[in-house]
C-alpha positions as a Markdown table, in Angstrom:
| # | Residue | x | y | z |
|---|---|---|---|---|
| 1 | Unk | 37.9 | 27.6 | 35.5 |
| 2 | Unk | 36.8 | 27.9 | 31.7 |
| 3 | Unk | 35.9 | 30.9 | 30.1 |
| 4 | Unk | 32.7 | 31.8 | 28.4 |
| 5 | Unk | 34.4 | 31.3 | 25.2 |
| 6 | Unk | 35.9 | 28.3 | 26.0 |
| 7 | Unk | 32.0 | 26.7 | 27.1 |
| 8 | Unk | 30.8 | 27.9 | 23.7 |
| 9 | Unk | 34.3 | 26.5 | 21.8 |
| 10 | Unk | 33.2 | 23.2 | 23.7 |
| 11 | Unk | 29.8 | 23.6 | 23.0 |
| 12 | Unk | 30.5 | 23.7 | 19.3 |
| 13 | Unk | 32.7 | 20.7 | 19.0 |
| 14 | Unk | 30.0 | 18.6 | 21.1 |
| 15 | Unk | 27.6 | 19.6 | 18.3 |
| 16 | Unk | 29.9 | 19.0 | 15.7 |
| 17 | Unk | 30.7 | 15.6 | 17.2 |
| 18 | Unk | 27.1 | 15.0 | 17.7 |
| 19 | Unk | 26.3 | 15.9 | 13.9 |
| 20 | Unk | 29.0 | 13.4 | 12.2 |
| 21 | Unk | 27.8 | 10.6 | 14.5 |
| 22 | Unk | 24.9 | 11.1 | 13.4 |
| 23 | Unk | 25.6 | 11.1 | 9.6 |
| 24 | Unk | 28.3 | 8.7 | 10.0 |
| 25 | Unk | 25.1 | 6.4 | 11.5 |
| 26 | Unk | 22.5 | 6.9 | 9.0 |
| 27 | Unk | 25.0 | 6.8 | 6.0 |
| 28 | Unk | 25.8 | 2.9 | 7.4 |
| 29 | Unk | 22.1 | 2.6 | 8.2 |
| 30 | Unk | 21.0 | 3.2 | 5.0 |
| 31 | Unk | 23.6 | 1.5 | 3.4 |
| 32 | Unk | 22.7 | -1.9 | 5.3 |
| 33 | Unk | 19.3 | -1.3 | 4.2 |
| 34 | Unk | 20.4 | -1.6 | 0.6 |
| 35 | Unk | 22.4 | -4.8 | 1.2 |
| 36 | Unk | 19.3 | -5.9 | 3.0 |
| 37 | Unk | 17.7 | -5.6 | -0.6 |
| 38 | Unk | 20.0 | -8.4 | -2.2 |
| 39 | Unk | 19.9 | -10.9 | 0.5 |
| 40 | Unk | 17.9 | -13.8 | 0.0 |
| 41 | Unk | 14.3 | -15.0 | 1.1 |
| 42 | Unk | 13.6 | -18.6 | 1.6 |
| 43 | Unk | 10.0 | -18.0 | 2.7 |
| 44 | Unk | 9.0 | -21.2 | 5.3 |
| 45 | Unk | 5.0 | -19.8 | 5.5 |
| 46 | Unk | 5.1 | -20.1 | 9.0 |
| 47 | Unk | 1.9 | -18.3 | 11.1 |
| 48 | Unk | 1.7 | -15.2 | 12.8 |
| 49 | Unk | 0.4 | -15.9 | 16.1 |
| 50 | Unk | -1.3 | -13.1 | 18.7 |
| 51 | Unk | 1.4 | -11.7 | 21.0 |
| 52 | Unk | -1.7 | -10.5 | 23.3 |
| 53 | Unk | -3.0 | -13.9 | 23.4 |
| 54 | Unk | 0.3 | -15.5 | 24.1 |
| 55 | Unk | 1.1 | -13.3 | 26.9 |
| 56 | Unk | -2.2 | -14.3 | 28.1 |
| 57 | Unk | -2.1 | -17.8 | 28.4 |
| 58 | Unk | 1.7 | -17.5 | 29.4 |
| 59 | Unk | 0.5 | -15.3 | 32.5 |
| 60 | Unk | 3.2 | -12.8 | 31.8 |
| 61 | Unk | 2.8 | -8.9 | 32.9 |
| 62 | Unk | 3.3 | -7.3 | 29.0 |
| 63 | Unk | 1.9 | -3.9 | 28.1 |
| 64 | Unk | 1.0 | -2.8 | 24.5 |
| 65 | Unk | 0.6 | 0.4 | 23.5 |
| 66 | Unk | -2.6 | 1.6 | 22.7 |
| 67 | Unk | -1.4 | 4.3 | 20.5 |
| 68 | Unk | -2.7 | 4.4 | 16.8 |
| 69 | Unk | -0.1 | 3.7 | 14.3 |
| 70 | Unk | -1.1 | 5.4 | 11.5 |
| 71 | Unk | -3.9 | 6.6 | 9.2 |
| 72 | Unk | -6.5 | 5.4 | 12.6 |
| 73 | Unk | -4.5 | 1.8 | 11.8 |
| 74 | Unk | -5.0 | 0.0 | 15.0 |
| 75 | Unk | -1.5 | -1.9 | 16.2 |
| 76 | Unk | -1.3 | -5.6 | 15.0 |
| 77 | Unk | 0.2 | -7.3 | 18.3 |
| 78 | Unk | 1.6 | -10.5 | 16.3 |
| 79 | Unk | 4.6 | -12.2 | 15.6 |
| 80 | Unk | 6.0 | -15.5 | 13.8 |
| 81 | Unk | 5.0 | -18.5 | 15.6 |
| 82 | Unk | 8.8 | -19.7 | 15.5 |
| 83 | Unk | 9.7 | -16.1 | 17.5 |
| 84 | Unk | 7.1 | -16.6 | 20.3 |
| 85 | Unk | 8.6 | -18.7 | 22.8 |
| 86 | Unk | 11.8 | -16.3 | 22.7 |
| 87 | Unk | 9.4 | -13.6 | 23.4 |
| 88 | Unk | 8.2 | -15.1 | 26.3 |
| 89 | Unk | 10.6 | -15.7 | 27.8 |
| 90 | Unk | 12.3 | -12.6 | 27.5 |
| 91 | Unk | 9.4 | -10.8 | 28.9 |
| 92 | Unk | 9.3 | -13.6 | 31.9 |
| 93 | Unk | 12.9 | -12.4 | 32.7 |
| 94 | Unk | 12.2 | -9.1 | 32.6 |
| 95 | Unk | 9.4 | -9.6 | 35.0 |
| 96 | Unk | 11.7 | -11.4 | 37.0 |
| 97 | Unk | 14.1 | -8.6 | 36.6 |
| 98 | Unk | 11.4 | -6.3 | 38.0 |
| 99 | Unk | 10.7 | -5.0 | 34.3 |
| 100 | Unk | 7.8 | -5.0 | 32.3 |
| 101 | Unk | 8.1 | -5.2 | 28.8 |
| 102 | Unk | 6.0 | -2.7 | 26.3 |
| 103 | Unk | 5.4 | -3.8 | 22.8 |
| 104 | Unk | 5.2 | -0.7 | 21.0 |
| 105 | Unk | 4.4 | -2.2 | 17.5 |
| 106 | Unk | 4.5 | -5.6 | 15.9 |
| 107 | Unk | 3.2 | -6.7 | 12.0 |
| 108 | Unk | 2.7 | -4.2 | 10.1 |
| 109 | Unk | 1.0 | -4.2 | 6.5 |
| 110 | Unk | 2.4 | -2.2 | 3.6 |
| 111 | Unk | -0.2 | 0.6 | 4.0 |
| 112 | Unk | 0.8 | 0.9 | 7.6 |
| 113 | Unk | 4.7 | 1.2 | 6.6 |
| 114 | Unk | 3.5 | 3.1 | 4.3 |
| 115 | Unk | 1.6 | 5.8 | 6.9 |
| 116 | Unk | 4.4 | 5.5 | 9.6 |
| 117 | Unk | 7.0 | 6.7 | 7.5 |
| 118 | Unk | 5.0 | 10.1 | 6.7 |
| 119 | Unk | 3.0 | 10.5 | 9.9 |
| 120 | Unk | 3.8 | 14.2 | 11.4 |
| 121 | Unk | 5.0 | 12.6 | 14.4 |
| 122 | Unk | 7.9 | 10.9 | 12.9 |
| 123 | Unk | 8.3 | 12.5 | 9.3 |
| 124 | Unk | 8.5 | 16.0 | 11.7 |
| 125 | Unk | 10.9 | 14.5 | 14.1 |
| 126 | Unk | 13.8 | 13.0 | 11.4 |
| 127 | Unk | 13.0 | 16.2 | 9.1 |
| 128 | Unk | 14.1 | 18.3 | 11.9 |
| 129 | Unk | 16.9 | 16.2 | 13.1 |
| 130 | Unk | 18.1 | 16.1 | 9.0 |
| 131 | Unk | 17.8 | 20.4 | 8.8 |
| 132 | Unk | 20.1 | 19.9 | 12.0 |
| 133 | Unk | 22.2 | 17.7 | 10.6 |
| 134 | Unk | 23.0 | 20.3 | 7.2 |
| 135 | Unk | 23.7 | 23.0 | 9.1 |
| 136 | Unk | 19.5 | 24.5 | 8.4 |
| 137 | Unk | 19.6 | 23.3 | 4.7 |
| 138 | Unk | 16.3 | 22.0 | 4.1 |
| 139 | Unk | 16.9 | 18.4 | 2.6 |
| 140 | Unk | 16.0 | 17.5 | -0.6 |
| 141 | Unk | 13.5 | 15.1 | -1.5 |
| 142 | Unk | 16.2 | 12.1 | -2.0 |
| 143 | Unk | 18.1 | 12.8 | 0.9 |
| 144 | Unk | 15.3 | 12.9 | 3.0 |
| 145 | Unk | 14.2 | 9.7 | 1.6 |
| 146 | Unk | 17.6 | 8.2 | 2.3 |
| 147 | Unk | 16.9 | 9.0 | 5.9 |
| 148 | Unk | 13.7 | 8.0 | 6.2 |
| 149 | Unk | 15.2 | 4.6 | 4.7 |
| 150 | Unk | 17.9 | 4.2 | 7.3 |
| 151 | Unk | 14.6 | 4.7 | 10.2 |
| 152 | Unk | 11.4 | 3.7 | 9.0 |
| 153 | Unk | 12.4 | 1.0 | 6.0 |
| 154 | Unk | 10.8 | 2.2 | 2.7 |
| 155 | Unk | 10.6 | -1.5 | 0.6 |
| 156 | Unk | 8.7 | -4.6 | 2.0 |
| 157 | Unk | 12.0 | -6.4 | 1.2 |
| 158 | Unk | 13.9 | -4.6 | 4.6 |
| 159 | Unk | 11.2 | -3.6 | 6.3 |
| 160 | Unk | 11.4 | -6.6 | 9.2 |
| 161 | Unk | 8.0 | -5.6 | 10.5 |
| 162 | Unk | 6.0 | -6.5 | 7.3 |
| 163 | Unk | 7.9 | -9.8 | 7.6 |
| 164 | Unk | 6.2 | -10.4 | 11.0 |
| 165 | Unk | 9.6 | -10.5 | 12.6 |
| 166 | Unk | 10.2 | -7.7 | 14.6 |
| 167 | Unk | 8.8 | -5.8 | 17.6 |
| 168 | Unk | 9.4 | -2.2 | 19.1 |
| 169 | Unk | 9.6 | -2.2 | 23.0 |
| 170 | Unk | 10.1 | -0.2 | 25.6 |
| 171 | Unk | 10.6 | -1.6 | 29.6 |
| 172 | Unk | 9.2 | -0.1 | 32.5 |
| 173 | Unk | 9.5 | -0.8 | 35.9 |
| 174 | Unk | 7.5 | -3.7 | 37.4 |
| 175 | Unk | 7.0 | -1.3 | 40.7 |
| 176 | Unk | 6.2 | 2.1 | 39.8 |
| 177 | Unk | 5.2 | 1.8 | 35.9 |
| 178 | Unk | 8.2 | 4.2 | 35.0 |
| 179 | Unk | 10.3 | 3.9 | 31.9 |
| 180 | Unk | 13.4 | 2.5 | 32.3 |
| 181 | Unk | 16.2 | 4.8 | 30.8 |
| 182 | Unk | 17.7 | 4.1 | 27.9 |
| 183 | Unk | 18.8 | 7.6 | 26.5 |
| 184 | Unk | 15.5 | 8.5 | 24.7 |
| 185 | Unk | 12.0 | 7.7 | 24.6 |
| 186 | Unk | 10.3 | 5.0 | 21.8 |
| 187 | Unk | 10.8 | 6.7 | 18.1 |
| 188 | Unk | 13.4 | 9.1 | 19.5 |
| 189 | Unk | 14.8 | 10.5 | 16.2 |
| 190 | Unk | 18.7 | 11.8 | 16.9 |
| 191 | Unk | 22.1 | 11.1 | 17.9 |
| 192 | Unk | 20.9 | 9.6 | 20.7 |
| 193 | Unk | 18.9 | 6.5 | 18.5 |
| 194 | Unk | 21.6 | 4.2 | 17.1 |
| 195 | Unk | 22.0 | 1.4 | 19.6 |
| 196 | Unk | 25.4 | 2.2 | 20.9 |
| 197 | Unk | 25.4 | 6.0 | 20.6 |
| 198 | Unk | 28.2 | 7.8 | 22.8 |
| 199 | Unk | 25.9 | 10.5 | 24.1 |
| 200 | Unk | 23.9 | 8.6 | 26.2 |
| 201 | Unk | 24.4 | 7.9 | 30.0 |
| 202 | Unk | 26.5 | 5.4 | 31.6 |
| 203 | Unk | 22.8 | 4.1 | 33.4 |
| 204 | Unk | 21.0 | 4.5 | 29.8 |
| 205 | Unk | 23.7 | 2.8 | 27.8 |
| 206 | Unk | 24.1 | -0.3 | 31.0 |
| 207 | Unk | 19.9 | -0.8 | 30.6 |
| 208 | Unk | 20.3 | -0.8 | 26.6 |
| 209 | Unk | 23.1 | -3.4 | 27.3 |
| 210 | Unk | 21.0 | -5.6 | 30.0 |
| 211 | Unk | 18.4 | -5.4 | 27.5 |
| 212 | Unk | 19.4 | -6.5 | 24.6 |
| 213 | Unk | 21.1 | -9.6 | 26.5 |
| 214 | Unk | 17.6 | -10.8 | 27.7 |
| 215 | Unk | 16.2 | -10.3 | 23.8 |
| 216 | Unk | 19.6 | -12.0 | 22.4 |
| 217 | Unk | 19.9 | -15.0 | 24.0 |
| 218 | Unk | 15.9 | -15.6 | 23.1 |
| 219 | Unk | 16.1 | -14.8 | 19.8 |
| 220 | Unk | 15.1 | -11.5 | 19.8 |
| 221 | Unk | 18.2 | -9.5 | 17.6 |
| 222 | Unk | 19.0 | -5.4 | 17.9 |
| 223 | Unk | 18.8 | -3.8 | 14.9 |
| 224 | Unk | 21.9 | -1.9 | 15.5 |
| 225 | Unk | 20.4 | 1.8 | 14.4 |
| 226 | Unk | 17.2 | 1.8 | 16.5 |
| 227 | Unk | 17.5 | 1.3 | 20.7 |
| 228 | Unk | 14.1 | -0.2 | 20.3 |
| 229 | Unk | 13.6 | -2.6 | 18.0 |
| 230 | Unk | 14.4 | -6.6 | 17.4 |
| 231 | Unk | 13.9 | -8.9 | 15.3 |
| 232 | Unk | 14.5 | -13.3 | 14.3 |
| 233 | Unk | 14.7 | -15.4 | 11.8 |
| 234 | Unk | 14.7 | -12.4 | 9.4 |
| 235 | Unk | 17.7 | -11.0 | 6.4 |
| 236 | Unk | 18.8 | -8.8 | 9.2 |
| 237 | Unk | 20.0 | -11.3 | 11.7 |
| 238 | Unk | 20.9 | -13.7 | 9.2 |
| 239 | Unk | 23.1 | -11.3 | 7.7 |
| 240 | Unk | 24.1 | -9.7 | 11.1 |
| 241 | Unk | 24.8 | -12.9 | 12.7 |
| 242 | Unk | 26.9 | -13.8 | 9.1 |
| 243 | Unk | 25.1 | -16.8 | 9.0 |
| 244 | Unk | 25.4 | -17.3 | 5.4 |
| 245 | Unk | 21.8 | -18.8 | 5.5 |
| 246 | Unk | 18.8 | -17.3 | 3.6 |
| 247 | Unk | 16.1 | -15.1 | 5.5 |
| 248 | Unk | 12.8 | -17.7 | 6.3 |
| 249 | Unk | 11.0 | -14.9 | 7.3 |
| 250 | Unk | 10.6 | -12.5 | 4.3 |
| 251 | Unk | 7.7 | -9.3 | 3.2 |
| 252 | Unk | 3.7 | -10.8 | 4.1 |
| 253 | Unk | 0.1 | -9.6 | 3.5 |
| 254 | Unk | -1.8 | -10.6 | 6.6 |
| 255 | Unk | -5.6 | -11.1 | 6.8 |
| 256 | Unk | -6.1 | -11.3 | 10.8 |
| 257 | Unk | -9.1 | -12.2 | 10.3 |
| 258 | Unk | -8.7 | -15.1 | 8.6 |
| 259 | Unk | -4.8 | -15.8 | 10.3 |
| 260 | Unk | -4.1 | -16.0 | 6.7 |
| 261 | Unk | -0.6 | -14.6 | 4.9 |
| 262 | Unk | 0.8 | -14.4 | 1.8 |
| 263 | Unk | 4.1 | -13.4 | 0.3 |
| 264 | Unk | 4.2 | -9.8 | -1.0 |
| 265 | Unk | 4.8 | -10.3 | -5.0 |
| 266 | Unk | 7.3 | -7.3 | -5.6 |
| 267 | Unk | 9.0 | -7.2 | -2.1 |
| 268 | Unk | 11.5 | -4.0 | -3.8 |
| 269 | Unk | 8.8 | -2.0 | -4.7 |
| 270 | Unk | 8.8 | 1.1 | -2.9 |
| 271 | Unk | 6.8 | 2.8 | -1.1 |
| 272 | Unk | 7.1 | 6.2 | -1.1 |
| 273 | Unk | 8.1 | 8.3 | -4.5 |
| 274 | Unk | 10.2 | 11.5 | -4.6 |
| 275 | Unk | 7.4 | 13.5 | -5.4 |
| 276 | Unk | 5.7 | 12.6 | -2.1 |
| 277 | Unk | 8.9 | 13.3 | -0.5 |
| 278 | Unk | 8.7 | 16.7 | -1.7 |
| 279 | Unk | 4.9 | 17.4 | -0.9 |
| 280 | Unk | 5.9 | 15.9 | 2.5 |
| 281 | Unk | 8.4 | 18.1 | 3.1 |
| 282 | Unk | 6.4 | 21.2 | 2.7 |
| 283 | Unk | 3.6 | 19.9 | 4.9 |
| 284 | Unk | 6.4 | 19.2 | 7.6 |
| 285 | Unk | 8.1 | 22.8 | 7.6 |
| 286 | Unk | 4.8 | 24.3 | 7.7 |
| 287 | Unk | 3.7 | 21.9 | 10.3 |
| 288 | Unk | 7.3 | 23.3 | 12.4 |
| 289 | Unk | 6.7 | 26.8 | 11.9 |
């Protein structure tokens, strides 16, 4: 039988555990992001093509969120042409699986990386997990935007979803519509978010595994900080897969429109500033009192 002050010595350590994992993960996040600067881009131009109207034709169940992603930015639901038939047919044997994959986000433009990275829902969610990480310290504006590198990419040049390579997902089951668990809910922002994090559930860390086997083998790669999101063809699987080939999917502007895109000119450039940082910060503590 343990003691009180033995549950609150175990308590402690479990938190202390909990916090170095977590630093110890977005330290190596945001370091691969940086390394993800200096690889190189042999743009191919291929397409985007619609992931609704693929899914469509395919006669696949697929859900998309209907959520806004920023700024009342509707969702762009597409995804290089080369990537689709992976996609496909991961979501076919997921249905098969009695799963239903939910895109959560696709392409996004620069202004929509942009807005993601300081909407209240996630700027809120990783400042509070960074105050929690620093023992209540409020961050300052580099450190914050360190984090906010490591989970919402702050260059074109890393941010996979401007390269029309990645998607977000979450699975539900085919029968009742629930969420399958896998530790946390789409842009949970804590210890539990790195892909292999040891605070999850044997069930939650078996469905991330089973998961990321039906992306994997169709081409669909796990960014290894984020339980949600893959990618192809990009610098991240390249380098993750130590290829030692250059990225053929790199930073686009996207008229969908037109189904025109265009290399982004200064793919390093970022996009938010210190002094935005520190104005964001204050809106965000005022926001969580």
């Amino acid at each position: 039988m343990t003691t009180d002050s033995e549950e609150l010595n175990l308590e402690t350590n479990d938190q202390a555990a909990r916090r170095a994992y977590w630093t110890q993960q977005m330290d190596a996040a945001f370091q691969f992001m940086e390394t993800m600067r200096d690889y190189p881009v042999a743009e191919c131009g291929e397409p985007l093509v619609s992931l609704k109207q693929a899914v469509a034709e395919a006669k696949l169940e697929v859900e998309f969120s209907d959520s806004k992603i920023a700024f009342d930015l509707d969702r762009v639901y597409f995804l290089r042409e080369g990537l689709i038939a992976g996609f496909l047919q991961a979501a076919r044997e997921m249905n098969q699986r009695g799963w239903i994959m939910k895109v959560e986000d696709g392409f996004r433009s620069l202004a929509m990386q942009q807005g993601v990275s300081r909407r209240p829902l996630v700027f809120d969610s990783i400042l509070k997990t960074t105050i929690w990480e620093l023992g209540g310290e409020i961050p300052s504006p580099d450190f914050m935007l360190k984090r906010l590198t490591a989970l919402t990419a702050t260059r074109p040049k890393i941010g996979t979803h401007m390269s029309g390579s990645a998607i977000d997902i979450s699975v539900l089951g085919r029968e009742d519509g629930q969420e399958i668990d896998r530790g946390g809910l789409y842009l949970e922002m804590s210890e539990l978010t790195p892909m292999l994090s040891p605070f999850i559930s044997r069930c939650a860390r078996e469905n991330r595994e089973e998961i990321t086997q039906v992306m994997e083998r169709n081409g669909l790669i796990a960014y290894p900080f984020e339980f949600w999101h893959y990618n192809g063809g990009d610098c991240y699987v390249e380098y993750l897969s130590q290829s030692g080939k250059p990225a053929r999917y790199g930073a686009i502007h996207f008229d969908e429109s037109t189904g025109l895109s265009t290399p982004v000119e200064n793919p390093d450039e970022p996009l938010q500033t210190f002094e935005v940082m520190e104005q964001e910060i204050k809106a965000s503590l005022a926001r969580l009192s």
